[in-house]
Backbone as JSON, one array per atom type, in Angstrom:
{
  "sequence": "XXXXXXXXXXXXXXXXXXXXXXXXXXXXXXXXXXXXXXXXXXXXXXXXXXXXXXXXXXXXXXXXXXXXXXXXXXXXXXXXXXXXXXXXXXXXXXXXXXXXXXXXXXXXXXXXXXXXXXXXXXXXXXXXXXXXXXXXXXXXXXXXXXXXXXXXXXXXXXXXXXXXXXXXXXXXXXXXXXXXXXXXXXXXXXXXXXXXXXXXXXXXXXXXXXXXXX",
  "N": [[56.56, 59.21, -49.87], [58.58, 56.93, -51.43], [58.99, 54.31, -53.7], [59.99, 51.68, -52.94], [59.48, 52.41, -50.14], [56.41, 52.2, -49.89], [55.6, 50.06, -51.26], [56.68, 48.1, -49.03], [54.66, 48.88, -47.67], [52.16, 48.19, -48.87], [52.46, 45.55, -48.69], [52.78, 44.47, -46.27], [49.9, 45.65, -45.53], [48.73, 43.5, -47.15], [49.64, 41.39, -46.37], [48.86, 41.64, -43.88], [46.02, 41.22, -44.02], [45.54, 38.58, -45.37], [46.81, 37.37, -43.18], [44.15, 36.99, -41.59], [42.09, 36.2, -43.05], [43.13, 33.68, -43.76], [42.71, 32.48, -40.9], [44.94, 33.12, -39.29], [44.66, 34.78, -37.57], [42.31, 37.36, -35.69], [40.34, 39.7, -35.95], [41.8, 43.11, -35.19], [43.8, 41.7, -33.72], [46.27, 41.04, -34.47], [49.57, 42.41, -35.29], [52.1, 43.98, -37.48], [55.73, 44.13, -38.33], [57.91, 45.72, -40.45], [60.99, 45.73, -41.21], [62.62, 49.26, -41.84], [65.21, 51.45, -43.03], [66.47, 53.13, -40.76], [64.3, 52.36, -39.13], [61.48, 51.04, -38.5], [58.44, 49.8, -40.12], [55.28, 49.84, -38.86], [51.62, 48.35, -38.38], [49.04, 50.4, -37.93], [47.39, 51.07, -34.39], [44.34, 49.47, -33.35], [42.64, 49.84, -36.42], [40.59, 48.65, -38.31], [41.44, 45.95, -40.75], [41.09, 45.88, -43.48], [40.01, 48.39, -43.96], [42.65, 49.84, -44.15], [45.0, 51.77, -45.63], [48.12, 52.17, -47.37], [49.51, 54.57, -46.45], [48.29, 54.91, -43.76], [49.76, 52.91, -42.72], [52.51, 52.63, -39.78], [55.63, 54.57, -39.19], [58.03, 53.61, -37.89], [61.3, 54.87, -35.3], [63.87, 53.92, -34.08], [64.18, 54.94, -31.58], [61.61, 55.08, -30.65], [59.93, 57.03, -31.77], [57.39, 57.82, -32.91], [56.14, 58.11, -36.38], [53.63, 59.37, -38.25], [50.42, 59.07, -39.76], [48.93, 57.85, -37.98], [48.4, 55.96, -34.16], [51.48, 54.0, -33.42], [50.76, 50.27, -33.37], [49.78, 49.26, -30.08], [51.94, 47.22, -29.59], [53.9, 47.84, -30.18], [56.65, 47.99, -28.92], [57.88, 45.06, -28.59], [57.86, 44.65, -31.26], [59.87, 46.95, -31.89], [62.21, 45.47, -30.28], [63.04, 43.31, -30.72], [63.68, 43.69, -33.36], [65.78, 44.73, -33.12], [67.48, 43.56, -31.64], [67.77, 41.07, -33.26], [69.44, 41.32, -36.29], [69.15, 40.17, -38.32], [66.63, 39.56, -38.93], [63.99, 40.97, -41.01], [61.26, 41.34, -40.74], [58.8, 40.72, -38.12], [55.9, 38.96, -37.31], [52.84, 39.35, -35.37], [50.21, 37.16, -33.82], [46.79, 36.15, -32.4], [46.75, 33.39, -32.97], [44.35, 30.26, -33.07], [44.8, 27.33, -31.82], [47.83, 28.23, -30.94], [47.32, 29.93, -29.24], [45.94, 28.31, -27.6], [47.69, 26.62, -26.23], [49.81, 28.45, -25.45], [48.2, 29.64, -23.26], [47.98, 27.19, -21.82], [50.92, 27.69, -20.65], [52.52, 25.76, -22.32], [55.11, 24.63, -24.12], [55.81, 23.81, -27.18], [57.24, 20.38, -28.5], [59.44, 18.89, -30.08], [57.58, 17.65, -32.35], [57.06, 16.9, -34.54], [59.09, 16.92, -38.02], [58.96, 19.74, -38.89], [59.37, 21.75, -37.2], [62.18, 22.26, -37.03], [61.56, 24.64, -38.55], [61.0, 26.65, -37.17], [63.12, 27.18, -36.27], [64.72, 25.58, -34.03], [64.56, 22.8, -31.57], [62.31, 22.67, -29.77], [59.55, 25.1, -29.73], [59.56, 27.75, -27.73], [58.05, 29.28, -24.5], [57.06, 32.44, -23.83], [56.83, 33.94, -20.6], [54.22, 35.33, -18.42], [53.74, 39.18, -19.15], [51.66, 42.01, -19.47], [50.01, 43.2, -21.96], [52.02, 45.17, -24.31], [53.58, 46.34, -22.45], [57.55, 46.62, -21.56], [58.73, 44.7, -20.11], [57.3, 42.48, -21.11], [58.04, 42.46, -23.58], [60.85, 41.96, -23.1], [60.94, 39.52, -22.42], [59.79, 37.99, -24.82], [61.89, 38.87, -26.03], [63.68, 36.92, -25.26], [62.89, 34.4, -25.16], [62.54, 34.24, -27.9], [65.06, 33.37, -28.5], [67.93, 31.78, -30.43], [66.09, 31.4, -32.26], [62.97, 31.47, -34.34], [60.26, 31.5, -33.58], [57.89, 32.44, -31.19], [55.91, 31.54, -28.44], [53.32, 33.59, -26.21], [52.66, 33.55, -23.01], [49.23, 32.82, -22.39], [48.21, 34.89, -24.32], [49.43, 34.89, -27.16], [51.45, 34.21, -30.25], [54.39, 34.89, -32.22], [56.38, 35.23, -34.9], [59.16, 35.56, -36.6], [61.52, 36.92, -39.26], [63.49, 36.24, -42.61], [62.13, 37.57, -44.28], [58.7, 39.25, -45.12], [57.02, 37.93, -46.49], [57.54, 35.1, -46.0], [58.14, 35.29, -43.22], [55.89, 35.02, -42.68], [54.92, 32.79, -43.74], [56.2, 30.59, -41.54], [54.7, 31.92, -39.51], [52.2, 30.14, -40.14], [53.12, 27.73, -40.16], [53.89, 27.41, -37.65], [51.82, 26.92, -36.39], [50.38, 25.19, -37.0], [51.67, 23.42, -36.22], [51.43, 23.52, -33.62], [48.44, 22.81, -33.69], [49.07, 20.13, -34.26], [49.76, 19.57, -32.08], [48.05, 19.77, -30.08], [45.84, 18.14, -30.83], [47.54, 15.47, -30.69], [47.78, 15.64, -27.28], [45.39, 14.99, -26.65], [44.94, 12.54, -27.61], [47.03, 11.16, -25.86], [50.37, 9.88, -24.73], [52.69, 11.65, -25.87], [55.26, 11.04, -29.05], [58.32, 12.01, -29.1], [60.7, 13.67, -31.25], [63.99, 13.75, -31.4], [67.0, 16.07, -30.14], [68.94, 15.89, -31.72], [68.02, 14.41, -34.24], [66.36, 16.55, -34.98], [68.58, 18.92, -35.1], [69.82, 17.6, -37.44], [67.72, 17.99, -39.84], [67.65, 20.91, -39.44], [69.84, 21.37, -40.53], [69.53, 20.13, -42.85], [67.5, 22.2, -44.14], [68.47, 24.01, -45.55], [67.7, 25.09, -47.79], [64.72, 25.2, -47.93], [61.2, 25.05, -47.89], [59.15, 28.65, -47.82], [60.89, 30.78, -50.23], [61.52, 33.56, -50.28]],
  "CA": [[57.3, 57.96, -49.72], [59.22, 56.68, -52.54], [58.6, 52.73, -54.64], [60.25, 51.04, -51.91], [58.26, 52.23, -48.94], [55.3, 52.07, -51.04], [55.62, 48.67, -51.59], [56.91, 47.62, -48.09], [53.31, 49.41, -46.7], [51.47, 47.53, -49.23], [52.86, 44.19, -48.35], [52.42, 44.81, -44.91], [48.01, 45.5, -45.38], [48.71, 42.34, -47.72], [49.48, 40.36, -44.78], [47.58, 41.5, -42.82], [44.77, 40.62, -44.93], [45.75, 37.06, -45.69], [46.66, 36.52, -41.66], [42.92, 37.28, -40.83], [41.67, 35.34, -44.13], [43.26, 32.03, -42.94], [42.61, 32.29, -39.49], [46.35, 33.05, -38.17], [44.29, 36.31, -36.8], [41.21, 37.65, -35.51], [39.73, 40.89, -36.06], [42.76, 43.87, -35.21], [44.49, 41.88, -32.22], [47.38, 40.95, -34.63], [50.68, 42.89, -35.71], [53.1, 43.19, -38.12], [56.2, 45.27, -39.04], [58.98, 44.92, -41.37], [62.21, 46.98, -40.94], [62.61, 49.85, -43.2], [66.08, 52.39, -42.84], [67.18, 53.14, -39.41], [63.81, 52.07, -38.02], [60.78, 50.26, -39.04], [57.22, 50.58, -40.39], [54.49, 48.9, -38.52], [50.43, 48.47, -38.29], [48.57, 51.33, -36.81], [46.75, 50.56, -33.55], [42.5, 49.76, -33.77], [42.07, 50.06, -37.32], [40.2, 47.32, -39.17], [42.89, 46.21, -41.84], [40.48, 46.36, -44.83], [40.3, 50.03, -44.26], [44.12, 50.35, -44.46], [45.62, 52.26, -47.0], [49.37, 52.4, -47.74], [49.52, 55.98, -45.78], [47.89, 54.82, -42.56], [51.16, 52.75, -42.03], [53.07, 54.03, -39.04], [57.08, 54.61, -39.39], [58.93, 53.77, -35.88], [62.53, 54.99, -35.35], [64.24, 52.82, -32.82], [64.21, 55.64, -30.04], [60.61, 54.71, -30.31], [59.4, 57.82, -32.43], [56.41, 57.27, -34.38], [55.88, 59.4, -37.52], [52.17, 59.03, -39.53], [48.96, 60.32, -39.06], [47.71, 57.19, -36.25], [49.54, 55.71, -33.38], [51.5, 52.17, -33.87], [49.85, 48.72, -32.46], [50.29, 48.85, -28.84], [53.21, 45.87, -29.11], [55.43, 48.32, -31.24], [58.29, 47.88, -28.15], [58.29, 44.09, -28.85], [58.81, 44.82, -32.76], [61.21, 47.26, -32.48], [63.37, 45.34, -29.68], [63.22, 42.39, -31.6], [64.4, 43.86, -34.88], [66.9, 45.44, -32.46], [68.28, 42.05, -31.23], [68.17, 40.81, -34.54], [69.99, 42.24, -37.15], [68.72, 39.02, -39.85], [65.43, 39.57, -39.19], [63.23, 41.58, -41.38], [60.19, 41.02, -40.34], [57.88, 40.46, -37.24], [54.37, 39.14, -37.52], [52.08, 38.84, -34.13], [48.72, 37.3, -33.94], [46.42, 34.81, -31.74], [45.88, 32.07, -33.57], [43.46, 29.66, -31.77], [45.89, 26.56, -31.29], [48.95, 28.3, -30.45], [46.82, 30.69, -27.94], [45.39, 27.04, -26.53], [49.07, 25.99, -25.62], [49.97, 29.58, -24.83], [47.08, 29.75, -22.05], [49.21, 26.54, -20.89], [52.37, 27.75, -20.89], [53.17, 24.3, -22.54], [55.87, 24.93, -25.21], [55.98, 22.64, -28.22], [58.44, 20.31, -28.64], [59.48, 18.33, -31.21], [56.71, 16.42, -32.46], [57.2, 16.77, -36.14], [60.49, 17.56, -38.29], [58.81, 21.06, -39.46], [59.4, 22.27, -36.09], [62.92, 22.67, -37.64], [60.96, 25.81, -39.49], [61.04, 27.64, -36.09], [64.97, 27.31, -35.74], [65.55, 24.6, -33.13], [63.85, 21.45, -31.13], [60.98, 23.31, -29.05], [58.78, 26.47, -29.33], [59.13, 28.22, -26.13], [56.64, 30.05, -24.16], [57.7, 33.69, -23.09], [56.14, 34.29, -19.34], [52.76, 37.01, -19.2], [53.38, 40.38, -19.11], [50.9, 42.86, -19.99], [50.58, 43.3, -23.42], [52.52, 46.17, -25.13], [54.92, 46.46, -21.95], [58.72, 46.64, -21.42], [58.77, 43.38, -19.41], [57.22, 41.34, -22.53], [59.06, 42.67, -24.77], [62.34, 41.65, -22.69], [60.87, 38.16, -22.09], [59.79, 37.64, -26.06], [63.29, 38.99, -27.05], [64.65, 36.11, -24.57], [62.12, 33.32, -25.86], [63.1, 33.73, -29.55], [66.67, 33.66, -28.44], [68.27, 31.03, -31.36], [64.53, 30.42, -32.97], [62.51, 32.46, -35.06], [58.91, 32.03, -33.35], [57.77, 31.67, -29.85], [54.41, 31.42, -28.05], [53.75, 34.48, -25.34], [51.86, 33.29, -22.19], [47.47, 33.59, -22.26], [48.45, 36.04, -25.25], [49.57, 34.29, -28.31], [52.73, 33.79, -30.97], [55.48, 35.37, -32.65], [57.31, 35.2, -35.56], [60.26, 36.49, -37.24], [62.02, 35.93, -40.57], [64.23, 36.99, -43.3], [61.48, 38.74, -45.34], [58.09, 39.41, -44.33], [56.6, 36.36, -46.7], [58.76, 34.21, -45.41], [57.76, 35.34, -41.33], [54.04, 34.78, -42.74], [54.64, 30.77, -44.09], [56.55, 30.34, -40.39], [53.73, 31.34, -38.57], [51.41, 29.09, -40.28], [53.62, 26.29, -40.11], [53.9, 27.21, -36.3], [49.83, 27.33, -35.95], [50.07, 23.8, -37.58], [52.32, 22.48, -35.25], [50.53, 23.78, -32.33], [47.02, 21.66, -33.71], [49.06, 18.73, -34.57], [50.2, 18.42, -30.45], [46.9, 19.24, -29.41], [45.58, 16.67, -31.36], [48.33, 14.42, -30.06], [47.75, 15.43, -26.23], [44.29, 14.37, -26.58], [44.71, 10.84, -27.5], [47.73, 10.1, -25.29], [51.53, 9.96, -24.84], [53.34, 11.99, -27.21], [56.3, 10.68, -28.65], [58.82, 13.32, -29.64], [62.18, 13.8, -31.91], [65.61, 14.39, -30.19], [67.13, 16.74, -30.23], [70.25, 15.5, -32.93], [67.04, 14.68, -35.33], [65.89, 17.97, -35.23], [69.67, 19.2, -36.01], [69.98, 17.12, -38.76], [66.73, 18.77, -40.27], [67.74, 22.24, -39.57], [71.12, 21.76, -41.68], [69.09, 20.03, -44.83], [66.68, 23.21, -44.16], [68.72, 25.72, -45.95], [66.61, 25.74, -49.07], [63.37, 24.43, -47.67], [60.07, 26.46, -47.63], [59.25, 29.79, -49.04], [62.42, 31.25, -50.75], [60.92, 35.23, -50.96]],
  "C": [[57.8, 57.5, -51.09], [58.81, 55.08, -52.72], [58.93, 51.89, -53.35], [59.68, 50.86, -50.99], [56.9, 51.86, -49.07], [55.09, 50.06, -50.82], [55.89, 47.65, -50.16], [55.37, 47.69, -46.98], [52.83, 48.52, -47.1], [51.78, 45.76, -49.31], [52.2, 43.41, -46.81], [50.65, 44.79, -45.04], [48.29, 44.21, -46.2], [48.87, 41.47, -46.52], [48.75, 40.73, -44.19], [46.26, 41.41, -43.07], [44.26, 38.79, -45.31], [46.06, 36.6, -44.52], [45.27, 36.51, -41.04], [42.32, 35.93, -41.68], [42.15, 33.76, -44.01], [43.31, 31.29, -41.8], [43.26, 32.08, -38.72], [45.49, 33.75, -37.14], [42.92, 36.44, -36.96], [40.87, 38.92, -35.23], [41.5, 42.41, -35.97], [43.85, 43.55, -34.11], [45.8, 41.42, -32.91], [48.23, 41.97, -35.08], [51.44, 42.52, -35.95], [54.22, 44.51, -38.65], [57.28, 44.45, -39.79], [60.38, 46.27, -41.26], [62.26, 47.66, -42.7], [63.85, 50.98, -42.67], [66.13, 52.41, -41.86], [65.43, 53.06, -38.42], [62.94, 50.98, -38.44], [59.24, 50.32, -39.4], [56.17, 49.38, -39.9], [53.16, 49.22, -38.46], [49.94, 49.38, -37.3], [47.86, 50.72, -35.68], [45.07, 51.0, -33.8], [42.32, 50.18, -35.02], [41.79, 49.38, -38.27], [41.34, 47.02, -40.57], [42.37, 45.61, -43.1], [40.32, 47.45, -44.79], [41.86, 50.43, -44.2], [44.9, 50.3, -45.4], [47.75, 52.7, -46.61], [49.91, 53.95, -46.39], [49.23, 55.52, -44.58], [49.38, 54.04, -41.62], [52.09, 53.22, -41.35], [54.94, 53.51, -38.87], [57.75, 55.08, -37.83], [60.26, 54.15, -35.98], [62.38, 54.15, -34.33], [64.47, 53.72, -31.43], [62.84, 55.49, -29.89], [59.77, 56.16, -30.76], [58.84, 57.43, -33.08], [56.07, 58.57, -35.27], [54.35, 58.79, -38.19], [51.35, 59.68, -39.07], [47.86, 59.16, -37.94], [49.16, 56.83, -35.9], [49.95, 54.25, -33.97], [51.04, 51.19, -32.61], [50.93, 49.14, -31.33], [51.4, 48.03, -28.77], [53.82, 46.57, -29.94], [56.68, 47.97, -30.6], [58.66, 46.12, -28.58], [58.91, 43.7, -30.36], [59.71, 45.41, -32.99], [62.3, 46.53, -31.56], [63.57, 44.26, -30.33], [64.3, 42.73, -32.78], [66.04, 44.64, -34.74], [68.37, 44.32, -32.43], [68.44, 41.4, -32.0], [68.46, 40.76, -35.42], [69.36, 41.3, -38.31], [67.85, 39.2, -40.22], [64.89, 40.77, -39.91], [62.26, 41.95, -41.75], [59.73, 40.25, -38.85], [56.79, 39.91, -37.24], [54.11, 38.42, -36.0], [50.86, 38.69, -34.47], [48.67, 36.16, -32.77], [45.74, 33.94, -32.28], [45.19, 30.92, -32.3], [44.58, 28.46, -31.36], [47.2, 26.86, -30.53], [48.43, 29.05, -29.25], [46.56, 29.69, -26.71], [46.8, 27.56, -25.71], [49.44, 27.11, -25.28], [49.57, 29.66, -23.15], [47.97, 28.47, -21.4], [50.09, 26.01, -20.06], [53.02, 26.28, -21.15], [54.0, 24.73, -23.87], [55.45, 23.92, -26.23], [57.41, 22.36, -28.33], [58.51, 19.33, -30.11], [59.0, 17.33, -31.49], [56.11, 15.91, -33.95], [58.31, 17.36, -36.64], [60.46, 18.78, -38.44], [58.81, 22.05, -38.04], [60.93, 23.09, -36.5], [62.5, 24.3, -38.01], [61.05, 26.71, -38.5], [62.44, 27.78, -35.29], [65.47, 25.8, -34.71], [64.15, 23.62, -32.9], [62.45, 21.63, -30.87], [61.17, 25.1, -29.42], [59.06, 27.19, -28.09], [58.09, 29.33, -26.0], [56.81, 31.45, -23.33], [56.64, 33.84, -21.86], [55.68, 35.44, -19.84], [53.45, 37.6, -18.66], [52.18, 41.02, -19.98], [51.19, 42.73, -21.05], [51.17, 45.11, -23.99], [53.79, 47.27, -23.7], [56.4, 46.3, -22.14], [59.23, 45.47, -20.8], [58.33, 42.49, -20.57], [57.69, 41.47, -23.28], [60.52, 42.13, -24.32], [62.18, 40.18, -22.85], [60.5, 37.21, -23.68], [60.79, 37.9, -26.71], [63.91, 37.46, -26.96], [64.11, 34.5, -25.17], [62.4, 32.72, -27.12], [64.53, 33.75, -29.82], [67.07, 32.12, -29.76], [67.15, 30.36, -32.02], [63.9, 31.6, -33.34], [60.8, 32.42, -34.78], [59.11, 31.43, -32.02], [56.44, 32.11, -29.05], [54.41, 32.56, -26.72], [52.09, 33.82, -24.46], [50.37, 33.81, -21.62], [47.63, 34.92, -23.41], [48.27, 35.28, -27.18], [50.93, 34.03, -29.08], [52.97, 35.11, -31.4], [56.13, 34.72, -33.58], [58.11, 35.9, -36.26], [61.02, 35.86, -38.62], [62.61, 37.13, -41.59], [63.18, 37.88, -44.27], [59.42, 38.7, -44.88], [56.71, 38.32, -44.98], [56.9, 35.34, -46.15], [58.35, 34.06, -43.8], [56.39, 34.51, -41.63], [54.02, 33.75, -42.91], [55.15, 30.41, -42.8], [55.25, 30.44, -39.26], [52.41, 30.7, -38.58], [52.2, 28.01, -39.95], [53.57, 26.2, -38.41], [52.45, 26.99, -35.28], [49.45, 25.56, -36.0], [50.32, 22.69, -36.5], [51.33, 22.35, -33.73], [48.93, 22.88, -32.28], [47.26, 20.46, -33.67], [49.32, 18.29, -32.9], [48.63, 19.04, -29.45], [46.0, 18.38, -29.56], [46.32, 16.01, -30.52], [48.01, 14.08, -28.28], [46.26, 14.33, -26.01], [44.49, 12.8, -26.73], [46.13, 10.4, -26.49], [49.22, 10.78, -25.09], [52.0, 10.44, -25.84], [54.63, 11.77, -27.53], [57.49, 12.11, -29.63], [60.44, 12.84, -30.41], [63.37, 13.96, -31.25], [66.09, 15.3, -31.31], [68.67, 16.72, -32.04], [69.14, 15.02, -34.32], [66.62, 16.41, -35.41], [67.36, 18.99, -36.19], [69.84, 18.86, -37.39], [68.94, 17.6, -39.83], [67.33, 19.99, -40.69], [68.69, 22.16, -40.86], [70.47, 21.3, -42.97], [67.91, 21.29, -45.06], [67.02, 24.08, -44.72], [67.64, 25.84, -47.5], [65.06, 25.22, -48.9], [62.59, 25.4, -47.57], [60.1, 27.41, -48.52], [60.03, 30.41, -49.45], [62.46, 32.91, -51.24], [61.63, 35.7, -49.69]]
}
């Protein structure tokens, strides 16, 4: 592999080191890829991700060829149709964080109940309907979920995010973990009162330099 890939692997066990370490993720049930040349390189499936070395990283083409020496995470079809449907994105990260899994389990979206909701593209989160996990049916219904928004909650499963670089996906789906505690907090005591939808706009557009800039 040459500096580039190199560096795209080791970014990749970097996240996925620091999503376990702040409790986006729990033990190997998250994934993460990042597009690399005509396909993309994502987390092997079952393999604790303190034993993962640069090499174990598995290289998907988009006909769904995997090249390495393990297989990729069961949800590879939702990373590569994603990165399919999204030409901006370059990066994926999946995990079940405990708040967004609550509201997942559900199927209650988030809506706009703070301006940093902005951070996930539009007003509300949505909640992609269950399929199995690492089917052709969830993957159609999480393409359709993150349609004009860059994270979205997948039903009794967990979240999704996407983003221009694969730091960048990783501060989104904390901020989206955040959101998800601050409205279960909120349900608990009561009526929640929410943003409209022309606040939220007005956000997005002062959003172009907001957040992590990697």
């Amino acid at each position: 592999m040459d500096a580039d890939e190199r560096t795209k692997r080791e970014a990749i066990i970097a996240a996925c080191l620091e999503m376990n370490r702040s409790g986006l993720n729990q033990g190997t049930s998250g994934n993460i890829s990042v597009r690399h040349g005509e396909g993309l390189l994502i987390t092997p499936t079952a393999i604790a991700y303190e034993k993962l070395v640069p090499e174990d990283i598995v290289f998907l083409a988009m006909d769904g060829t995997a090249t390495g020496r393990h297989r990729p995470s069961s949800e590879w079809r939702f990373h590569r149709d994603i990165l399919a449907a999204r030409p901006e994105a370059q990066a994926v990260v999946h995990a079940h964080p405990l708040a967004c899994t609550t509201l997942a389990i559900l199927n209650r979206e988030i809506p706009a109940i703070h301006y940093m909701i902005a951070a996930a593209g539009g007003p509300t989160i949505r909640v992609a309907p269950y399929a199995i996990y690492g089917s052709e049916e969830l993957s159609h219904h999480a393409v359709a979920a993150l349609d004009g928004r860059l994270a979205c909650l997948l039903e009794h499963h967990g979240m999704i995010a996407i983003g221009p670089s694969l730091a960048r996906t990783l501060w989104t789906a904390v901020e989206v973990e955040t959101l998800a505690r601050q409205y279960l907090g909120c349900l608990q005591l009561g009526e929640v009162r929410i943003l409209s939808e022309a606040q939220i706009a007005e956000v997005i557009e002062k959003f172009s330099g907001y957040g992590l800039q990697v």
